[in-house]
C-alpha positions in Angstrom: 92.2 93.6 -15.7 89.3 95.8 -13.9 90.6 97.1 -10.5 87.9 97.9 -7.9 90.8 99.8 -5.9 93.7 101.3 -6.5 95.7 99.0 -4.0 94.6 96.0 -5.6 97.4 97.6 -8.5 99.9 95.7 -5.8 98.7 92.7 -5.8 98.2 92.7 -10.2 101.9 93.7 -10.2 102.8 90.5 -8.3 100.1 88.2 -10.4 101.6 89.3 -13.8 105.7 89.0 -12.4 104.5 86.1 -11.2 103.0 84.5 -14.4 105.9 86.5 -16.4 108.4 84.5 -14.6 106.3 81.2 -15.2 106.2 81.9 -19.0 110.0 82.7 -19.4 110.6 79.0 -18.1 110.4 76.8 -20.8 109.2 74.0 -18.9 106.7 75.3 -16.8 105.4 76.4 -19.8 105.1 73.3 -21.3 103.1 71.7 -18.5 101.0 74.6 -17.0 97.8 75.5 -19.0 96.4 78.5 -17.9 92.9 79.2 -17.3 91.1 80.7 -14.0 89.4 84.7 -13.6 92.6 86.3 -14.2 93.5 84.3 -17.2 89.5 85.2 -18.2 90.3 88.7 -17.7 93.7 89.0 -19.4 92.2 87.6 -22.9 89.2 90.1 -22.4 86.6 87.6 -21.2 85.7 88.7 -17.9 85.3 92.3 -16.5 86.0 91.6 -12.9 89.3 91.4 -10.5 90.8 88.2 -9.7 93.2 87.4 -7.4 94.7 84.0 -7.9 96.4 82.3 -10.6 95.2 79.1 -11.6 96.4 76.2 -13.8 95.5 73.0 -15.6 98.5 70.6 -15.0 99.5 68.8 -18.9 102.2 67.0 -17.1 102.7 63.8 -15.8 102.0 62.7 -12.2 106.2 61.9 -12.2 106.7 65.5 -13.2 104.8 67.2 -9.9 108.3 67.5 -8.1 110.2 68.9 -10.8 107.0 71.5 -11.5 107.7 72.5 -8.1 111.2 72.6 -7.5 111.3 75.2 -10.9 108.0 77.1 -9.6 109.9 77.3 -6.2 112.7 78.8 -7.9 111.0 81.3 -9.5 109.5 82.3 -5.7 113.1 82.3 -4.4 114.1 84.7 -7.2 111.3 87.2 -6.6 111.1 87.2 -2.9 107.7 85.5 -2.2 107.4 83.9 0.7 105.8 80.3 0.9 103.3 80.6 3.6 101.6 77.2 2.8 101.5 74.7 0.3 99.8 71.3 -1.1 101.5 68.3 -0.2 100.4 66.1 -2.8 99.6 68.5 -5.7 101.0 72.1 -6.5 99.3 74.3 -4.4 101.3 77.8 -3.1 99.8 80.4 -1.0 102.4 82.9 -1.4 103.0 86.0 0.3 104.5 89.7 -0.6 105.6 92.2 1.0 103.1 95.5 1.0 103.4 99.1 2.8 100.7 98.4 5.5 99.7 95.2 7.1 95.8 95.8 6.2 96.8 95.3 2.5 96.0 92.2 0.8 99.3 90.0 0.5 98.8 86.8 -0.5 99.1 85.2 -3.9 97.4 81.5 -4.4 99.0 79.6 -7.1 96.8 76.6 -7.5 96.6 73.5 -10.3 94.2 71.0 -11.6 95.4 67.6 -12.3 94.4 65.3 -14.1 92.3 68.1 -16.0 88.6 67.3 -16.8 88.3 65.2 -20.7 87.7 66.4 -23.8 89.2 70.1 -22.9 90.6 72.4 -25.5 93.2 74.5 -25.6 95.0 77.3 -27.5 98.6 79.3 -27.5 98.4 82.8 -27.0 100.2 85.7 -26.7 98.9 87.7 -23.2 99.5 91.5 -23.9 99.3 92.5 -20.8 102.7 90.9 -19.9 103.8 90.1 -23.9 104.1 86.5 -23.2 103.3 83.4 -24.9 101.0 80.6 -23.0 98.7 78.0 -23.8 95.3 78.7 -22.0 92.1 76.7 -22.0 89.7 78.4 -25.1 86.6 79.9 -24.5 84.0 77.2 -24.5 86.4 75.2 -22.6 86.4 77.3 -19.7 82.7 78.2 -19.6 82.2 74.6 -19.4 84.8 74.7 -16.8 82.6 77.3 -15.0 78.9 75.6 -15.2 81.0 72.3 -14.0 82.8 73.9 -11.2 80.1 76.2 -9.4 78.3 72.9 -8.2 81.4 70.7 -8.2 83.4 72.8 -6.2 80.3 72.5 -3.3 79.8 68.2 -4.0 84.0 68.0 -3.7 84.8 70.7 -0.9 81.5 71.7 0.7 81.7 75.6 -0.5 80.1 77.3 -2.9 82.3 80.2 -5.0 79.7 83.2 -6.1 82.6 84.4 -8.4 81.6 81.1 -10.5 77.7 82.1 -10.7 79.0 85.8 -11.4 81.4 84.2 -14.3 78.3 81.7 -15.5 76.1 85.1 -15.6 78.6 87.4 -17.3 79.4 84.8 -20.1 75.7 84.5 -21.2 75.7 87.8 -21.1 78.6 87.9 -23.5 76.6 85.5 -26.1 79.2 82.4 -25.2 79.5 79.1 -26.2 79.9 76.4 -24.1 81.8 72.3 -25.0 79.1 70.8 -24.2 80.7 68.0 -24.8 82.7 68.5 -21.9 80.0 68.6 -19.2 78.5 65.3 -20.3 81.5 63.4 -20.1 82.7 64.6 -16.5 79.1 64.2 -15.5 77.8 61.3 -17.2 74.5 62.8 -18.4 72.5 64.3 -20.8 73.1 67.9 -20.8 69.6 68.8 -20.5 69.7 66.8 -17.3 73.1 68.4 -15.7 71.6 71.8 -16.6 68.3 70.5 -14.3 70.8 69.9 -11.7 72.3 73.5 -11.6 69.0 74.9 -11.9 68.4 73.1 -8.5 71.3 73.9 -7.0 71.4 77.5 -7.6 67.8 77.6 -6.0 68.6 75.9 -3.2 71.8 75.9 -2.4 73.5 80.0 -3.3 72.5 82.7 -1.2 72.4 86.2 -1.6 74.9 86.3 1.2 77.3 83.9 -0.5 77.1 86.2 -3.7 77.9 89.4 -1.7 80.4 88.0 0.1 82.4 86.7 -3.0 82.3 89.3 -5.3 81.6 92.3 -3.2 85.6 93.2 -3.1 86.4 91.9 -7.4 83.9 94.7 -8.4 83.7 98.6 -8.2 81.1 99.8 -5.3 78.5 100.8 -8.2 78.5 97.6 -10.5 78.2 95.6 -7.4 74.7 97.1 -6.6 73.6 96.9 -9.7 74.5 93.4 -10.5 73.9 91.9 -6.7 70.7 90.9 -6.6 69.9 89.8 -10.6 72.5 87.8 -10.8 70.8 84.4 -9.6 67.6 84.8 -11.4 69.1 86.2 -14.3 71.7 83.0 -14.6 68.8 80.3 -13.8 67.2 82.4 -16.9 69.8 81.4 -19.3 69.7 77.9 -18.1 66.2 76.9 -18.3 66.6 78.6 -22.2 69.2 75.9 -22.8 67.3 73.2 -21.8 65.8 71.9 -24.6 68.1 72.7 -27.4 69.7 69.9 -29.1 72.3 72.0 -31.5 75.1 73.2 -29.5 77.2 73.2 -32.3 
């Protein structure tokens, strides 16, 4: 995983013991599906930092508690400190100790259930912590991506410039997306959701949303050059989809 500072080698420690520990228990490996920016970057996807770890929940609605009670274990054993946490769902905020209070120190742990139809997944072996998972595949999580970056603003009223960096950086890439996917969560033709985002990127994601977002997950240098191309770039690929009827 790229590091835009050498501090953020702290908080990459703490995401890979972390997920270590979560892999070594049989049962949270059975029910937590990884997927999210640092899974991205750990199978070579992505080329940015990421600070979270994030989860599609296989399980059963009657299996929340004992996903927690073993995830809280796994805090208890490693010192991290539960500074908030998701009544309902499984939700952590978790913080670590560092040598300086300006350091980043908190860890987000955060799940999807029921996960979005028609996904895909595949067992792995991460190398960068030589452990076994099952993590959404590639067109699975790009379809993730183009569903989440206007989703995530219709659901919670914010808009995540890391997803229209992700969107941007996996066209780039030449990547397929499940289509699908997108037209069963969204109940259209994916000529009309693509419409949609078009719209929404106009209108809705500023330059100051994308700065904000990714200013601190890339070095000073890529940042610049990336900043302000990213939007017309992405709405670039889109309107180039539109229109084609073999997505294979």
């Amino acid at each position: 995983m790229f590091l835009p500072d050498k501090k953020d080698a702290i908080h990459k420690a703490w995401l890979y013991r972390t997920l270590s520990s979560i892999a070594e228990d049989n049962f949270l490996a059975s029910v937590l599906y990884f997927k999210g920016g640092t899974y991205a970057a750990m199978r070579g996807w992505l080329d940015r930092f990421s600070i979270d770890l994030n989860f599609d929940f296989m399980g059963r609605k009657n299996q929340i508690n004992k996903t927690k009670r073993h995830l809280e274990k796994i805090f208890d054993n490693l010192d991290l400190k539960i500074k908030d946490s998701s009544q309902k769902g499984i939700q952590y905020f978790l913080q670590y100790q560092t040598a300086t209070k300006n350091q980043r120190n908190i860890l987000k742990i955060d799940t999807f259930f029921p996960p979005l139809k028609k996904c895909n997944y595949e067992t792995v072996r991460l190398i960068d912590i030589d452990k076994i998972l099952n993590g959404q595949t590639k067109e699975t999580m790009f379809a993730n991506k183009l569903i989440a970056l206007k989703d995530r603003f219709d659901q919670e009223k914010t808009i995540a410039g890391r997803d229209l960096y992700d969107i941007h950086h996996f066209f780039l890439r030449g990547f397929d997306y499940d289509q699908e996917i997108i037209e069963n969560y969204a109940g259209k033709d994916i000529d009309k959701f693509i419409s949609e985002i078009i719209k929404f990127i106009k209108t809705k994601v500023t330059q100051r949303t994308i700065d904000q977002d990714i200013n601190f997950l890339l070095s000073p240098t890529k940042f610049q050059q990336i900043r302000k191309i990213i939007k017309p770039e992405t709405i670039m690929f889109l309107k180039d989809e539109m229109g084609r009827t073999d997505k294979g």
